[in-house]
C-alpha positions in Angstrom: 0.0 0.0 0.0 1.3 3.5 -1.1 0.9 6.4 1.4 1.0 9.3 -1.0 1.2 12.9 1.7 2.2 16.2 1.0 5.8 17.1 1.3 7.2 19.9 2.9 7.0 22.7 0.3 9.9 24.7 -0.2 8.1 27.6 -2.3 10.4 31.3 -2.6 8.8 34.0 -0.5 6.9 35.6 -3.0 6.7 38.6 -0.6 10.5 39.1 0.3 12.7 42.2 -0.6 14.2 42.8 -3.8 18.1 41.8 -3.9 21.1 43.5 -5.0 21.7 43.3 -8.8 24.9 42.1 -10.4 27.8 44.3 -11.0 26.9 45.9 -13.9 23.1 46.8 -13.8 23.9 50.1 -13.1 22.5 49.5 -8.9 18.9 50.0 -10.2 16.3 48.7 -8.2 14.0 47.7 -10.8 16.4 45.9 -12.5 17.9 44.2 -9.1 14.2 43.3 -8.0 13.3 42.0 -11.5 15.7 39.3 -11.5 16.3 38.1 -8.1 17.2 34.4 -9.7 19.4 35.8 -11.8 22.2 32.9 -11.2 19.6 30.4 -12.7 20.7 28.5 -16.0 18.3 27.3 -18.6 18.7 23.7 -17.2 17.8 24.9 -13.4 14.9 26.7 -15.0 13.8 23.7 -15.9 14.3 21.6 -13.4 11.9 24.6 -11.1 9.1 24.0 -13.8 9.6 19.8 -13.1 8.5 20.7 -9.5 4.9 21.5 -10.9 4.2 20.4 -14.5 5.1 16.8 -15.7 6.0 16.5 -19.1 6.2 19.4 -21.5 9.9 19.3 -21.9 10.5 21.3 -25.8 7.8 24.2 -24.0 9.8 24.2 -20.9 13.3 24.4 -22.4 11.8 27.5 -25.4 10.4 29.1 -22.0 13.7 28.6 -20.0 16.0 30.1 -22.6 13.7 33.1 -22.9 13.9 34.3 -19.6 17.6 33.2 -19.2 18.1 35.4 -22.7 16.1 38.6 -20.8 18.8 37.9 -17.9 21.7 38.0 -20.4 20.1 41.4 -21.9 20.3 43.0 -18.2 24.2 42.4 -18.5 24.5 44.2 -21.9 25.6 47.6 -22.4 22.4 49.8 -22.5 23.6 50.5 -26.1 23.1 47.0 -27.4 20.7 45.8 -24.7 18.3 48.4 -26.3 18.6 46.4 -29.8 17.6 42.9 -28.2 14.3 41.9 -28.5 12.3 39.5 -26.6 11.4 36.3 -28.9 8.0 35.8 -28.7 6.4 32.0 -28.6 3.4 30.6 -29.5 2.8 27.1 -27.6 0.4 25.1 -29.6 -1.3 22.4 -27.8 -4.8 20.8 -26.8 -6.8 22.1 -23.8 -5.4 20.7 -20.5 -1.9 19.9 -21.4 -0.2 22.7 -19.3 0.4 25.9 -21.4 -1.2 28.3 -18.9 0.9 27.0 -15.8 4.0 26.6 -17.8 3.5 30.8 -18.6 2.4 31.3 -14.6 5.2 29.3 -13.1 7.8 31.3 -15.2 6.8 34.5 -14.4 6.5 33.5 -10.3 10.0 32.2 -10.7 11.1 35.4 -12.3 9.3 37.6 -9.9 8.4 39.4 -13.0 4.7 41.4 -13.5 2.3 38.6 -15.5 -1.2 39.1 -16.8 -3.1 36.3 -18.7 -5.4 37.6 -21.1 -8.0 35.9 -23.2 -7.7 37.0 -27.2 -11.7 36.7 -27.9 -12.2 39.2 -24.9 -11.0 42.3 -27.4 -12.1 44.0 -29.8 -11.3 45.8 -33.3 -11.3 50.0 -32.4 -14.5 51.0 -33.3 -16.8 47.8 -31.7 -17.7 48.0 -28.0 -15.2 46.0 -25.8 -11.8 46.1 -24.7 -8.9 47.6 -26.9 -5.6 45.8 -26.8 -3.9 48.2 -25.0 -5.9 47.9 -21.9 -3.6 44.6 -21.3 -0.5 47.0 -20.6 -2.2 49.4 -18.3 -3.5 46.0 -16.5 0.4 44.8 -16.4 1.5 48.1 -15.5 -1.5 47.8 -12.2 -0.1 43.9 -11.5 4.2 45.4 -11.2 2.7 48.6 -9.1 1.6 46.0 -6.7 4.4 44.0 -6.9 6.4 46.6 -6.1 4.9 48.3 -3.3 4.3 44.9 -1.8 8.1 44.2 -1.8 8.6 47.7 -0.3 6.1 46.9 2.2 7.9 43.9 3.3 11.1 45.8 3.4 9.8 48.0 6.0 7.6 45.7 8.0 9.6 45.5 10.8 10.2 49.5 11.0 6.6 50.1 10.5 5.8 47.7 13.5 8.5 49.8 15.6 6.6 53.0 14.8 3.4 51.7 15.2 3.9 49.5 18.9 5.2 53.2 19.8 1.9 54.8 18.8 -0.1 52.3 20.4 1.4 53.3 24.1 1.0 57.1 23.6 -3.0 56.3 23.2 -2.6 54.0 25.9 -0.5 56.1 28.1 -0.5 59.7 26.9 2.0 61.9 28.2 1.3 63.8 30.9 1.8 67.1 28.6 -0.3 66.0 26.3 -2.8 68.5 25.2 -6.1 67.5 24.0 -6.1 68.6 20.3 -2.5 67.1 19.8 -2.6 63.6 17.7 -2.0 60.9 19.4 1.6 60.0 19.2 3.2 63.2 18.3 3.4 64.2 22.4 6.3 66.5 22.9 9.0 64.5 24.3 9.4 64.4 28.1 12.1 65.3 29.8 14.1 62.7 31.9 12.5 60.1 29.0 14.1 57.0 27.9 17.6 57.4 27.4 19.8 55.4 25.4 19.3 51.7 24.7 20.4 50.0 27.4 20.7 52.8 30.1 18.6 52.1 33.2 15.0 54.2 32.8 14.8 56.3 35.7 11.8 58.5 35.0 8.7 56.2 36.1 6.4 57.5 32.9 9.2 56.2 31.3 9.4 52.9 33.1 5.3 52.6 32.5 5.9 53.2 28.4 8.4 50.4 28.5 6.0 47.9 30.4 3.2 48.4 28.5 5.6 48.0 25.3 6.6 44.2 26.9 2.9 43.8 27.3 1.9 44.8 23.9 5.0 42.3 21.8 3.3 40.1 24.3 -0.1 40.7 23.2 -1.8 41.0 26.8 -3.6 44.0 25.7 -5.4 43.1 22.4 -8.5 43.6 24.1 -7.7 47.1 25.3 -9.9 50.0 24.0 -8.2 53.1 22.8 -9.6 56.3 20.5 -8.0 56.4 17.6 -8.5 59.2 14.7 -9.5 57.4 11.6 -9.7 58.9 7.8 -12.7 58.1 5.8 -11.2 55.9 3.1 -11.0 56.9 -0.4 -13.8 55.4 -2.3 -12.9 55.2 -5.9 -16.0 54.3 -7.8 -15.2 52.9 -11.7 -16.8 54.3 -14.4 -16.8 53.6 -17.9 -16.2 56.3 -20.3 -16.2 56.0 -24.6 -12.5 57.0 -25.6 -10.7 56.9 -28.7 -9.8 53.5 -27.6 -12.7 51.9 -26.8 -14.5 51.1 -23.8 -12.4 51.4 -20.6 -13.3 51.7 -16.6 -11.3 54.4 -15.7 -11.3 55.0 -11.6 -12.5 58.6 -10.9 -11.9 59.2 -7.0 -15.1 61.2 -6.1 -13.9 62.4 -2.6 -11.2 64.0 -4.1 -12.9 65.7 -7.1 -16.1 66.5 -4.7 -14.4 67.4 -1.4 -17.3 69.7 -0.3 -19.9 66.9 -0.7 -18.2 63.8 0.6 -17.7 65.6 3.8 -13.7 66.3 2.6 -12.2 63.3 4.0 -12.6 64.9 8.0 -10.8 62.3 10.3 -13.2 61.2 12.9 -12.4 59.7 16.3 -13.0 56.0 16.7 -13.0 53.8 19.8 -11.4 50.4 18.9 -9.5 47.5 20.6 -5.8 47.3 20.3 -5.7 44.8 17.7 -8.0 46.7 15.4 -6.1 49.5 15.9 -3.2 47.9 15.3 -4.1 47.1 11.9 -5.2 50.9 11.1 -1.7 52.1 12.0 0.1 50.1 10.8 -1.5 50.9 7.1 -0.4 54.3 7.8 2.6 54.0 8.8 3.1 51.4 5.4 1.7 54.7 3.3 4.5 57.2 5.3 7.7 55.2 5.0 6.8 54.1 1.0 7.8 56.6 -1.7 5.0 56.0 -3.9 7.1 57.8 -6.8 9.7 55.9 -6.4 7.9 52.9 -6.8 5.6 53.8 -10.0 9.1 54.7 -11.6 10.5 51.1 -10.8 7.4 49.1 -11.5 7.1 50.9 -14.7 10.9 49.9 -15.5 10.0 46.8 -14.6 6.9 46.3 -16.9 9.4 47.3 -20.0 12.4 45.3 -19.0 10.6 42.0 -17.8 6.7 42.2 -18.0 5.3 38.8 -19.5 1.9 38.8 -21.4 0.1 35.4 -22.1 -2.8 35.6 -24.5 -4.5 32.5 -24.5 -6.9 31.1 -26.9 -5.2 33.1 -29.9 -6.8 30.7 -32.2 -9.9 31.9 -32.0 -9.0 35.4 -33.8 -6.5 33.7 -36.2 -9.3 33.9 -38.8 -8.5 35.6 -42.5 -11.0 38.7 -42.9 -13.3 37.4 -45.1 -12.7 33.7 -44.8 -16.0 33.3 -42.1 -19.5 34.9 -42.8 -21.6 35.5 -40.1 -21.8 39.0 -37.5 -18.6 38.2 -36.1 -16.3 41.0 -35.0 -13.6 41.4 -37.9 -10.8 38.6 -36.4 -7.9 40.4 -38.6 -8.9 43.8 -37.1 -8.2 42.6 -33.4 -4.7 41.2 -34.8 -4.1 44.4 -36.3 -4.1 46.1 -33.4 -2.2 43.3 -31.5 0.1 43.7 -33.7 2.0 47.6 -32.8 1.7 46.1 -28.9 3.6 43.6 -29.5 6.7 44.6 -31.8 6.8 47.7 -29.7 4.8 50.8 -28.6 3.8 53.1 -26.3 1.2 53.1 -24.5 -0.8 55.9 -22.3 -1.4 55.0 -18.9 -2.6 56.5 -15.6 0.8 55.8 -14.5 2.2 57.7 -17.5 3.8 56.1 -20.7 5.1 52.8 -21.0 7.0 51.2 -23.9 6.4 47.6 -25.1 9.2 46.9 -26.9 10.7 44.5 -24.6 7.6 43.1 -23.0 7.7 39.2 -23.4 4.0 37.7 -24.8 3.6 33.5 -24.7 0.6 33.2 -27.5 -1.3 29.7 -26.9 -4.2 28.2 -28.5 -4.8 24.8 -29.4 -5.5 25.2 -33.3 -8.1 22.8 -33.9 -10.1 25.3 -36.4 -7.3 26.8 -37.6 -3.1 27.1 -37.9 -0.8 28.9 -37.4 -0.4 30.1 -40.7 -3.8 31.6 -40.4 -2.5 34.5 -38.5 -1.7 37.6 -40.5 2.4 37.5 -41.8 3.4 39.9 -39.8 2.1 38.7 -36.4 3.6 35.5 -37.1 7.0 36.7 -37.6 6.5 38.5 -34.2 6.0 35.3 -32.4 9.3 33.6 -34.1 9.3 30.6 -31.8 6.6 27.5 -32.0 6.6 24.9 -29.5 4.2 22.3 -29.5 2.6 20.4 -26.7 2.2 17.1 -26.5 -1.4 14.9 -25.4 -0.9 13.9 -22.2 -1.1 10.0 -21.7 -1.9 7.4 -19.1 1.4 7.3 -17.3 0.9 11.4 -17.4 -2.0 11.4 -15.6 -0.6 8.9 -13.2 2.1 11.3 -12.5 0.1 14.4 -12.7 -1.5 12.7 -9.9 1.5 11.9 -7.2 4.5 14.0 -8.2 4.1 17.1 -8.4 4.4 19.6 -5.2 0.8 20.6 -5.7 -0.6 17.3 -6.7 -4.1 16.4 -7.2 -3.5 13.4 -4.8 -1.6 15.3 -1.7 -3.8 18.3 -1.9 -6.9 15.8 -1.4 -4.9 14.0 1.5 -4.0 17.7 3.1 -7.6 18.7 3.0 -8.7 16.1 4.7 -6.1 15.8 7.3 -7.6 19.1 8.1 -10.8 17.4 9.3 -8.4 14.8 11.6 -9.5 12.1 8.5 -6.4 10.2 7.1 -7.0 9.5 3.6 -4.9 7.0 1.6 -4.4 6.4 -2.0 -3.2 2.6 -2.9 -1.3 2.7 -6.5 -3.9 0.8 -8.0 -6.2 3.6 -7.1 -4.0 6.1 -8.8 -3.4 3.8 -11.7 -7.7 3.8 -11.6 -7.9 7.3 -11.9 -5.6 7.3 -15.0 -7.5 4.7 -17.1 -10.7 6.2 -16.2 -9.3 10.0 -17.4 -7.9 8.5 -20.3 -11.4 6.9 -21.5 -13.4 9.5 -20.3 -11.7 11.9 -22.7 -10.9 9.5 -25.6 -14.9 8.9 -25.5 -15.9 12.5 -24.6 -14.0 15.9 -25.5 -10.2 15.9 -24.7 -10.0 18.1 -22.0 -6.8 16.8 -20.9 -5.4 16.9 -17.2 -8.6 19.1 -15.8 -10.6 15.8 -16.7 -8.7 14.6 -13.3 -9.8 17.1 -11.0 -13.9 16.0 -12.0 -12.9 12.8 -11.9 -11.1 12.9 -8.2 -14.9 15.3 -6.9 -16.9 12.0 -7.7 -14.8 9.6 -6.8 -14.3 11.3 -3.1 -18.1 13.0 -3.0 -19.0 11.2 0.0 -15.9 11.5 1.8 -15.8 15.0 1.3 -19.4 15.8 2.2 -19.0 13.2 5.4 -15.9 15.0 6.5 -15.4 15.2 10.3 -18.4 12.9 10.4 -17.0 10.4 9.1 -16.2 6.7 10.7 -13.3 5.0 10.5 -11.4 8.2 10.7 -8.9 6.5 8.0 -9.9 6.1 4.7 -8.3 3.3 2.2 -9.0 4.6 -1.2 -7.8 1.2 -3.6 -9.1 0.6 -7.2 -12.4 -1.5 -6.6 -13.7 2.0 -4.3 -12.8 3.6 -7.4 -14.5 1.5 -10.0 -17.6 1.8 -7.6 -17.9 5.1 -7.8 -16.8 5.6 -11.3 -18.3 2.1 -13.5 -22.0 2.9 -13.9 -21.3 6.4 -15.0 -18.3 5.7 -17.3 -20.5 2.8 -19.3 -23.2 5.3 -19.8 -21.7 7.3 -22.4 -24.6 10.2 -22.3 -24.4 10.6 -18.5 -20.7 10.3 -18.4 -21.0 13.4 -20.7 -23.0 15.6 -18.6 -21.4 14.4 -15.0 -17.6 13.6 -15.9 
């Protein structure tokens, strides 16, 4: 019997600093948070995609070399480095086979901004929808984030410093505090604290640092203090009709209409420690971040290594003409795909930014169409092809036990949750691969997903039992499989509508 549990993951802190660059990025901080993994080779690249994705290897290896080729480009001489361009890929595959994670995984690996965009959600200028273009003032959002969220974790520990400090003034105010003074900007006291380590002598003094051990200690959560709170900014989206098309564009209304949203008046709030907590310690996040400074470096890092993946680029790869019907013209979307991707610039709220070394990973699974369907010149902007492969039996049976996230220890975790042991037999595993393979060979193809329907009826009553259940460990071999899954599978209609 085969005890399949989750290992220890060993995941990269997706929240941690940025890193010093190499010798020779010039020391910018874009460029030294954009590449943290910059030691990694081609082969190791690979071998961080392996973790999570079984098979795949010709995608992996085109997606490896184009990240390690941006991480040469940061080492060039700005002169040339401005002269290399990204190479584009399409990855060409059915539904299910792992193009989406391969994209996803690269860009968490890289640290880099990523947006996944669907093709059929745009549309030619002129139709109502989404122009192209929106997808770089999305990217440019996703790296502001990013960036401020590294920031933020740079200055946690500062911010917690400030904020534990502001917490005892509203507990203990000083005793020449006046009234209309903010809480924690007292004037200092004389005969305070003095430096670290000296003996306190002044007894307010003495009471700040007690109540400090008490608050690291968290004995006085529960403690309520009156805090002055600002009204937060409520940006309301509207859409408006521009040149472009269609876009939400986020007007802040208390800032335009001071007068009538009361002009963002802080109001006194009573509030336990631990709420409070929270509200200062946002503030003191907003005081010790340069906002500036990190719009400049997320838009550097949008142009130097932002990753777009459009799925489902099939589905505009249409010649003008070559479908009748009411159809939105397919060519016209790829015209204007077509200036994004070989290099623009494009207006956004956080001022222009310049595609010309943005990556984009097309994908689609060309079942209607080719390739060669695409106008010329898109296709010579996407220069490298990689096709995926079907996934097979002994796919799914690995797709099921080896990677970190697989479908078989994520079932076991959830489950340990609710003090059930759940365990998987090999025959059981080798179960759920025949029954995936013949439920797509008779069905649609839907590749690996058809696992995850597959796993929900096979364990229905397990998970809807749950902490209920008796014996609290569960054997799950191939005969519990087969009676879950035989009556179903032989009935080719139902298998249709419930796997």
């Amino acid at each position: 019997m085969v005890f399949y549990m989750p290992g220890e993951t060993t995941q990269r802190d997706e929240a941690s600093g940025t890193e010093p660059g190499p010798p020779g990025t010039g020391g910018s901080t874009a460029r030294s948070g954009a590449h943290p993994e910059a030691d990694l080779t081609p082969r190791q690249i690979v071998a961080e995609l392996d973790r999570y994705i079984i098979g795949q290897d010709r995608a992996k290896r085109a997606v490896a070399i184009a990240l390690r080729n941006r991480i040469r480009r940061q080492r060039l001489p700005a002169e040339m480095a401005e002269e290399v361009a990204p190479k584009n890929i399409i990855m060409i595959g059915p539904t299910g086979v792992g193009k989406t994670e391969i994209a996803r995984r690269l860009a968490r690996l890289a640290r880099s901004p990523f947006l996944k965009v669907e093709a059929t959600k745009f549309t030619e200028v002129g139709y109502v929808g989404r122009d192209v273009e929106s997808m770089v003032r999305d990217l440019t959002e996703i790296s502001v984030d990013l960036v401020r969220q590294e920031r933020v974790a740079q200055i946690r520990e500062k911010a917690k410093v400030n904020v534990t400090e502001r917490l005892v003034s509203l507990l203990l105010p000083s005793p020449g505090a006046s009234p209309g003074v903010p809480s924690g900007q007292e004037p200092a006291t004389p005969g305070g604290p003095g430096p670290a380590g000296a003996p306190v002598a002044d007894p307010y003094a003495r009471t700040r640092e007690i109540l400090k051990r008490q608050l690291d200690q968290g004995a006085l959560e529960d403690r309520t203090v009156e805090l002055e709170v600002r009204p937060g900014a409520s940006a309301m989206p509207m859409q408006v009709f521009t040149q472009q098309g269609m876009e939400e564009i986020n007007f802040n209304l208390r800032e335009m209409m001071p007068g009538l949203f009361g002009g963002g008046r802080p109001r006194r709030r009573k509030m336990t420690v631990q709420e409070a907590r929270d509200h200062l310690l946002k503030e003191e996040e907003e005081k010790l971040i340069d906002m500036e400074q990190v719009v400049r470096d997320a838009v550097v890092r949008v142009e130097q290594s932002g990753i777009i993946f459009i799925d489902e680029i099939d589905k505009v790869a249409g010649r003008e003409g070559s479908r009748a019907g009411p159809d939105v013209s397919r060519e016209g979307v790829q015209r204007d795909l077509l200036p994004i991707i070989e290099g623009t610039t494009v207006s956004t709220k956080y001022g222009m930014v310049r595609t010309d070394h943005v990556l984009f990973i097309a994908s689609g699974a060309f079942h209607m169409a080719k390739p060669s369907d695409l106008m010329p010149e898109l296709q010579g902007r996407f220069p490298i092809r990689v096709e995926l492969d079907p996934l097979d039996r002994d796919d799914f049976v690995r797709i099921l036990t080896e990677p970190e996230n697989a479908l078989v220890k994520q079932y076991v975790a959830l489950m340990r949750a609710e003090r059930v042991t759940l365990r998987f037999t090999q025959d059981a595993v080798e179960a759920l691969a025949d029954f995936g393979v013949l439920v797509n060979d008779r069905t649609e193809n839907i590749g690996a997903r058809r696992l995850h329907t597959i796993m929900e009826k096979v364990l229905d009553e397990i998970l809807f039992e749950g902490s209920d259940l008796q014996p609290k460990e569960q054997v799950i071999d191939a005969a519990y499989v087969r009676s879950r899954l035989a009556d179903i599978v032989k009935d080719q209609d139902l298998s249709r509508y419930i796997l």
